[in-house]
N, CA, C and O atoms as a GROMACS GRO file, in nm:
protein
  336
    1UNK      N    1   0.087  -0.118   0.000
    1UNK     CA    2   0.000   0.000   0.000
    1UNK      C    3   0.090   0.123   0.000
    1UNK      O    4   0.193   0.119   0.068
    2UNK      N    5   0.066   0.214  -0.059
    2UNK     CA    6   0.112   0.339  -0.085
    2UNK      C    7   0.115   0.426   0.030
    2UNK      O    8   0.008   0.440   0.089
    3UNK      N    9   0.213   0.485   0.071
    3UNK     CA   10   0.223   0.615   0.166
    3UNK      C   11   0.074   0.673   0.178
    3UNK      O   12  -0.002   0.642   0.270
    4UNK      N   13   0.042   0.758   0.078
    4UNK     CA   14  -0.050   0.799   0.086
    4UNK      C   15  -0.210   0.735   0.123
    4UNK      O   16  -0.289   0.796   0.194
    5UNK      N   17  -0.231   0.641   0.080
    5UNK     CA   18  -0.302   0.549   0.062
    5UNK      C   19  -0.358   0.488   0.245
    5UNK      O   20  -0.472   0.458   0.280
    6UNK      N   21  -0.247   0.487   0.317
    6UNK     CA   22  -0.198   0.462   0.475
    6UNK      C   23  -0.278   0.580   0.547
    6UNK      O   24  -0.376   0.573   0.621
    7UNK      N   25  -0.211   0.684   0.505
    7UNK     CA   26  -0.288   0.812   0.599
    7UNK      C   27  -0.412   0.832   0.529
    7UNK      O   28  -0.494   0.876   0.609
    8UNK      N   29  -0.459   0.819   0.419
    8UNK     CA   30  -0.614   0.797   0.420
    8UNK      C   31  -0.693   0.674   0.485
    8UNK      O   32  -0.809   0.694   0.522
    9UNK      N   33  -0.644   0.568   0.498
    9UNK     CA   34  -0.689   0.451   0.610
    9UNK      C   35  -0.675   0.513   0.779
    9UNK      O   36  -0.750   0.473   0.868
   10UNK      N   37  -0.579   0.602   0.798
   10UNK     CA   38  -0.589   0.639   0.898
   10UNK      C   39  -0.689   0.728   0.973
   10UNK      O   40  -0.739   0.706   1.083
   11UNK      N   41  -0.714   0.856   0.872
   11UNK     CA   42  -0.763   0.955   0.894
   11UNK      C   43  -0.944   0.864   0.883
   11UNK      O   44  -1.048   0.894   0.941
   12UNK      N   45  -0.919   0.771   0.800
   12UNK     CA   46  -1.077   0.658   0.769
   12UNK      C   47  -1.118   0.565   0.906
   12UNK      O   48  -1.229   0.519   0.932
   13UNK      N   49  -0.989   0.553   0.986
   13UNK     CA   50  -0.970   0.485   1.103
   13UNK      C   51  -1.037   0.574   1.242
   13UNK      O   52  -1.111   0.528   1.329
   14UNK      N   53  -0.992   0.694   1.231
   14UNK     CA   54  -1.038   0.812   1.303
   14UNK      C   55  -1.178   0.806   1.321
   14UNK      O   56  -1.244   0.774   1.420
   15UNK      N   57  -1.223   0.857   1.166
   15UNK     CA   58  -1.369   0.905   1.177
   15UNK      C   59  -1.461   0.800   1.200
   15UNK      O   60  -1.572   0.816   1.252
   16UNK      N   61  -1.395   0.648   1.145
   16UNK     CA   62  -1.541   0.525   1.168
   16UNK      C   63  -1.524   0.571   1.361
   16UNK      O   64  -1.636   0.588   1.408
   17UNK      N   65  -1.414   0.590   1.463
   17UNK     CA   66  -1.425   0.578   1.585
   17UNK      C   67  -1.530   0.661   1.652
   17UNK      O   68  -1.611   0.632   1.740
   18UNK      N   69  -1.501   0.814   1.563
   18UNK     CA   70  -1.606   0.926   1.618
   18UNK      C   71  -1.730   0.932   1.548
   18UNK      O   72  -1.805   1.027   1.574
   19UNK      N   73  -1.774   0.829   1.443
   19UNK     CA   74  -1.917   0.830   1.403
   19UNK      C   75  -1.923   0.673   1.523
   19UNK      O   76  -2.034   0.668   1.577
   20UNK      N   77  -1.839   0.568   1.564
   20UNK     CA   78  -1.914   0.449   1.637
   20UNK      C   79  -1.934   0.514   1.817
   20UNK      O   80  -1.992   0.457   1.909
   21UNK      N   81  -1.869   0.636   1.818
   21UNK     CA   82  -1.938   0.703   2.011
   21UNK      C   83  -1.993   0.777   1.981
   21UNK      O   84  -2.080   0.795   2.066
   22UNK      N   85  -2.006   0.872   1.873
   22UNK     CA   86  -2.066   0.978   1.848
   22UNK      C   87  -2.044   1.150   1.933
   22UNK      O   88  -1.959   1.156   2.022
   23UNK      N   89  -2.093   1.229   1.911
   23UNK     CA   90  -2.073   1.357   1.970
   23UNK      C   91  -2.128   1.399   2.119
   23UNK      O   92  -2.187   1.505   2.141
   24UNK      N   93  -2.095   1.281   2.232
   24UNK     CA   94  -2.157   1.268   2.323
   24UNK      C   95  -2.050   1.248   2.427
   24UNK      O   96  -1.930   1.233   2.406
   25UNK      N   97  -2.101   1.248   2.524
   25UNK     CA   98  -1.999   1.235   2.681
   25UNK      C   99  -2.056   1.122   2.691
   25UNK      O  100  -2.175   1.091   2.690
   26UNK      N  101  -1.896   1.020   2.709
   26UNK     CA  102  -1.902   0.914   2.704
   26UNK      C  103  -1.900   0.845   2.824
   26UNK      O  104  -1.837   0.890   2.920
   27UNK      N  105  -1.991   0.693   2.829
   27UNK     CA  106  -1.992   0.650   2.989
   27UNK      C  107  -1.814   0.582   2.984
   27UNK      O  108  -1.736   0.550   2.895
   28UNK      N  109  -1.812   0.586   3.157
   28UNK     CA  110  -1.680   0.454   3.188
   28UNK      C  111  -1.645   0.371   3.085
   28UNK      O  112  -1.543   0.376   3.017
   29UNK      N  113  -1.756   0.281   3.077
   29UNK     CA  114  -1.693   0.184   2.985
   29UNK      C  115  -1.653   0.234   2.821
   29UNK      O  116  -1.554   0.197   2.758
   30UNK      N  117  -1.737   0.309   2.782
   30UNK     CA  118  -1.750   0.374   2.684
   30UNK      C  119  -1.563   0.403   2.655
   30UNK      O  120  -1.484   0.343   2.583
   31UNK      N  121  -1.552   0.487   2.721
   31UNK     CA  122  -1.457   0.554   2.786
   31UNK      C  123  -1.299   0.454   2.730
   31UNK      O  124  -1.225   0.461   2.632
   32UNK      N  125  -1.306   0.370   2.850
   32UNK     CA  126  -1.287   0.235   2.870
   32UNK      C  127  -1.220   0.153   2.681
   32UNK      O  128  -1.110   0.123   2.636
   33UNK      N  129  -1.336   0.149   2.639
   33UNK     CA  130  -1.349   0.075   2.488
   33UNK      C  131  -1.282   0.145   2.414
   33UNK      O  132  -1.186   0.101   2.352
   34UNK      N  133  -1.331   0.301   2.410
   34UNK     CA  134  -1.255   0.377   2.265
   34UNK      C  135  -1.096   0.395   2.294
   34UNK      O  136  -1.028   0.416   2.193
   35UNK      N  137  -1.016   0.388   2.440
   35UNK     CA  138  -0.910   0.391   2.428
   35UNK      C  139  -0.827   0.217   2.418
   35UNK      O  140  -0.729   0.196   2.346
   36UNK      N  141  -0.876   0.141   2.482
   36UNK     CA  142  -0.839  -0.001   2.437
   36UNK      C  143  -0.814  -0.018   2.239
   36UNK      O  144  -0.712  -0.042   2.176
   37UNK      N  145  -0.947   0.007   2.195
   37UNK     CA  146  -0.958   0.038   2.035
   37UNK      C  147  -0.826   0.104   1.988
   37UNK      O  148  -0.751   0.042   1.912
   38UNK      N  149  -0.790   0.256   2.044
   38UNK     CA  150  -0.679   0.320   1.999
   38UNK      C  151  -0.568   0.274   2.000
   38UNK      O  152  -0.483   0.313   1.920
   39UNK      N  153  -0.542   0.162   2.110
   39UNK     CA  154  -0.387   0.115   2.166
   39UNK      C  155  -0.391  -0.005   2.088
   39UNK      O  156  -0.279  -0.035   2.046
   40UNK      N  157  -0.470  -0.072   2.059
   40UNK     CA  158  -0.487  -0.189   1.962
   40UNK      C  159  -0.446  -0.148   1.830
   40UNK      O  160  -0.360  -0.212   1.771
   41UNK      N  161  -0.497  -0.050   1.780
   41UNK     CA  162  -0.491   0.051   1.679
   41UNK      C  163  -0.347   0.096   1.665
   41UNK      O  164  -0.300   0.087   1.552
   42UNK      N  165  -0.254   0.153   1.786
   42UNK     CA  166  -0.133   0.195   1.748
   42UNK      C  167  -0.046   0.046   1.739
   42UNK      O  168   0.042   0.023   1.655
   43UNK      N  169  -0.079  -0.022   1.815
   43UNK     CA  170   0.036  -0.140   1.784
   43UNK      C  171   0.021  -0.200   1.628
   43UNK      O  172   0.114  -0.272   1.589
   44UNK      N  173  -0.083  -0.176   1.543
   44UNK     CA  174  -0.142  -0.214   1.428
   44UNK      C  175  -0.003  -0.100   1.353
   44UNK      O  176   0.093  -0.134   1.284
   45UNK      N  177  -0.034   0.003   1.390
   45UNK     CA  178   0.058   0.030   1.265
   45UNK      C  179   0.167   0.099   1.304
   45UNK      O  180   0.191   0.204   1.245
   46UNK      N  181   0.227   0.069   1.378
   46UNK     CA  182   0.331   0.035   1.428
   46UNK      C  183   0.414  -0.077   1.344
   46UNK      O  184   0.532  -0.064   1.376
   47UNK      N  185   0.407  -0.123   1.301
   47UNK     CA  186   0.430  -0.244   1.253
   47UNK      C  187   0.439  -0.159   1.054
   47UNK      O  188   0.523  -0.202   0.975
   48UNK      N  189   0.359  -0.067   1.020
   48UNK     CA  190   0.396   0.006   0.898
   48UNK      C  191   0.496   0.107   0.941
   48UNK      O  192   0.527   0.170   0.839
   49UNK      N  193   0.535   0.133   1.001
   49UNK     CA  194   0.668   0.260   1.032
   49UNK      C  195   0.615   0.384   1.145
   49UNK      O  196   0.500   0.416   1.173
   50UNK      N  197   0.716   0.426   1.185
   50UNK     CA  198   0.740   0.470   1.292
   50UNK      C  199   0.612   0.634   1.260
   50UNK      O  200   0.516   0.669   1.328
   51UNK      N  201   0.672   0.698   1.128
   51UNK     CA  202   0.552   0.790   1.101
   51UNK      C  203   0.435   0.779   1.119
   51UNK      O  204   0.359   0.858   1.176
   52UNK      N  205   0.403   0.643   1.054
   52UNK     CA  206   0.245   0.569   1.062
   52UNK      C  207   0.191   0.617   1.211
   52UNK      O  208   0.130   0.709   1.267
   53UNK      N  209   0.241   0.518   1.231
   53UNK     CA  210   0.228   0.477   1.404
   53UNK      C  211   0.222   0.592   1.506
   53UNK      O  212   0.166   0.579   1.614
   54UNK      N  213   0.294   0.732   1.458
   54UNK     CA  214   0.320   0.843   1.541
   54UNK      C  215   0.200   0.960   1.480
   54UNK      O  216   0.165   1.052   1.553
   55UNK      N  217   0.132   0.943   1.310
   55UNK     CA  218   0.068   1.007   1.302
   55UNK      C  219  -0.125   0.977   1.320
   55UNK      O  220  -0.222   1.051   1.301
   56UNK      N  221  -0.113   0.836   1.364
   56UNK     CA  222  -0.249   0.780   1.406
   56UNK      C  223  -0.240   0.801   1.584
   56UNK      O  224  -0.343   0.808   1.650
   57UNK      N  225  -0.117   0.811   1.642
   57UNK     CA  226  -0.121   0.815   1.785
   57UNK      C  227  -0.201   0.975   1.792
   57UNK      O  228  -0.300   1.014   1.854
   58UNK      N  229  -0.109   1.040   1.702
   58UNK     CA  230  -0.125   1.199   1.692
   58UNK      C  231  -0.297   1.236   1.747
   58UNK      O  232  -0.350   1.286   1.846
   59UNK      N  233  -0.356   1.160   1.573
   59UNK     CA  234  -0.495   1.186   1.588
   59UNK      C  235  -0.589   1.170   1.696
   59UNK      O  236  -0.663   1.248   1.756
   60UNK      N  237  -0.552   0.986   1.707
   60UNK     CA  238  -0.652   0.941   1.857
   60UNK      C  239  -0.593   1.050   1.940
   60UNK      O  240  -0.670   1.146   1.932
   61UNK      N  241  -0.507   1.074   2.004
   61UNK     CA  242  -0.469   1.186   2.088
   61UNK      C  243  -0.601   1.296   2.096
   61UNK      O  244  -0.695   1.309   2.175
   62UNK      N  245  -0.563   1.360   1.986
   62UNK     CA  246  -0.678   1.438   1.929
   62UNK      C  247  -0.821   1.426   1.988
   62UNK      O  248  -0.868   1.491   2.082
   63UNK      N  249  -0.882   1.329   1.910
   63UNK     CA  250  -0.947   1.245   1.923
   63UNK      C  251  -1.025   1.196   2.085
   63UNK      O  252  -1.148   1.204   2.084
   64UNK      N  253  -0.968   1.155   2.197
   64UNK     CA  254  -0.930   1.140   2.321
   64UNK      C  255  -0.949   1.269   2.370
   64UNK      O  256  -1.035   1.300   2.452
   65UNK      N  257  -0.862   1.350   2.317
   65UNK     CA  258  -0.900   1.501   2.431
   65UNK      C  259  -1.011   1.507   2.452
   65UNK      O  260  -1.071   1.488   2.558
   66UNK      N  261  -1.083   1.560   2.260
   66UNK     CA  262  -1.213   1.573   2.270
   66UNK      C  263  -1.324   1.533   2.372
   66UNK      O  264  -1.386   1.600   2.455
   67UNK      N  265  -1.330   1.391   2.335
   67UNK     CA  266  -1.423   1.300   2.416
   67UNK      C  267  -1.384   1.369   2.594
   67UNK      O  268  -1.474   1.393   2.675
   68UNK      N  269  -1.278   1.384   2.616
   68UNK     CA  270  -1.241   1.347   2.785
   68UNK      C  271  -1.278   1.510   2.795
   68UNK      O  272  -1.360   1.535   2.884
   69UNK      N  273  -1.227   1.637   2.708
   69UNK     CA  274  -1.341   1.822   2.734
   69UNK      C  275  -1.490   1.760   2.782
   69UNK      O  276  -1.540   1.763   2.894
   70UNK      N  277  -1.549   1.696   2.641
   70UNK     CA  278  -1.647   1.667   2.630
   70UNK      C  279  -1.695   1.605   2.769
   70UNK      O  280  -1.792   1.676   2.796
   71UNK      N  281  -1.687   1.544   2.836
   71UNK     CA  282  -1.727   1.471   2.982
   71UNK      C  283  -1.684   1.567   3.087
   71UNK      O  284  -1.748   1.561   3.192
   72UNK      N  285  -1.610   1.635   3.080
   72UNK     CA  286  -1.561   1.750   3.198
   72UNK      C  287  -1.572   1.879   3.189
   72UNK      O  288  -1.547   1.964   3.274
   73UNK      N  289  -1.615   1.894   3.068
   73UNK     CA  290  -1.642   2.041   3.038
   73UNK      C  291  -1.493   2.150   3.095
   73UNK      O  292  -1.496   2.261   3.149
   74UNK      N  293  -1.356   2.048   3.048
   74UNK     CA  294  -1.255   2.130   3.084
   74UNK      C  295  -1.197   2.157   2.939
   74UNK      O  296  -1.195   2.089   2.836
   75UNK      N  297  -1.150   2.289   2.974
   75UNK     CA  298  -1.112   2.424   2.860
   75UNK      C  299  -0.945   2.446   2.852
   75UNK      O  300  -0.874   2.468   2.951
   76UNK      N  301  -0.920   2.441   2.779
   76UNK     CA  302  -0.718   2.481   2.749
   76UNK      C  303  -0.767   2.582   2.774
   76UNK      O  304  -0.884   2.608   2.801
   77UNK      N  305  -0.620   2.686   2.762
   77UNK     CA  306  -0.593   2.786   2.722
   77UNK      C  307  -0.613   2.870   2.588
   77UNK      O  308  -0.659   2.983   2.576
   78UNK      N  309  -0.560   2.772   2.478
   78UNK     CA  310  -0.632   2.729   2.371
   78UNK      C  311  -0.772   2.760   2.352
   78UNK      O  312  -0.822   2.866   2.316
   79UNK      N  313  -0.809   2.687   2.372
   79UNK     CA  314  -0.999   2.727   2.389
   79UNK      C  315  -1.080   2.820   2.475
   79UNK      O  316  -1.196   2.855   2.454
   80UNK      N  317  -1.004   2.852   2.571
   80UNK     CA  318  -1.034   3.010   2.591
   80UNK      C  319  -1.046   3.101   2.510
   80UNK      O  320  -1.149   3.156   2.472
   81UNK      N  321  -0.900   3.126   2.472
   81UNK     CA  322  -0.862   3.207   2.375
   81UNK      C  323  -0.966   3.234   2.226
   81UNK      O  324  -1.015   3.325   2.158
   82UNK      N  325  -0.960   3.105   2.232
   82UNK     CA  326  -1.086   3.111   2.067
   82UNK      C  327  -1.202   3.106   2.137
   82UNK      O  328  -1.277   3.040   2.066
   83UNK      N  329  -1.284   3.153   2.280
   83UNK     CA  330  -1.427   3.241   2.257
   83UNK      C  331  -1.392   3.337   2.235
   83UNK      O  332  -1.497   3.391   2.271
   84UNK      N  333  -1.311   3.449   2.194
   84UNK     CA  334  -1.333   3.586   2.187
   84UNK      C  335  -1.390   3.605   2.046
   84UNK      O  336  -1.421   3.717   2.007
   0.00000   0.00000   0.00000
């Protein structure tokens, strides 16, 4: 499979996760599942190269914050900044 081809499976890997919890505060287990999924997920391509592997960690990262604002209603600095 092609370089390119990889980070579109990835970025395809992403979104099936945030259309299967959806835009919601997630329970424990919930919780629980979507990061098990991710770590399963990085050892997967891990195994295609170190970029792979560092730019799918990147996303779930991403990904993970969201969900964990989303349940705590906690704000960066960052996101302060962008209500003005």
């Amino acid at each position: 499979m092609n370089e390119l081809k990889e980070i579109y499976q990835i970025i395809l890997s992403i979104w099936q996760l945030c259309k299967r919890y959806g835009a919601k505060k997630l329970t424990d287990d919930e919780w629980e599942a979507l990061i098990d999924e991710g770590n399963k997920a990085v050892k997967e391509w891990r195994k295609r190269g170190e970029l792979l592997e560092r730019l799918y960690r990147d996303m779930f990262m991403a990904v993970s914050n969201y969900y964990e604002r989303k349940g705590t209603k906690q704000l960066t600095l960052f996101d302060a900044g962008m209500k003005k």
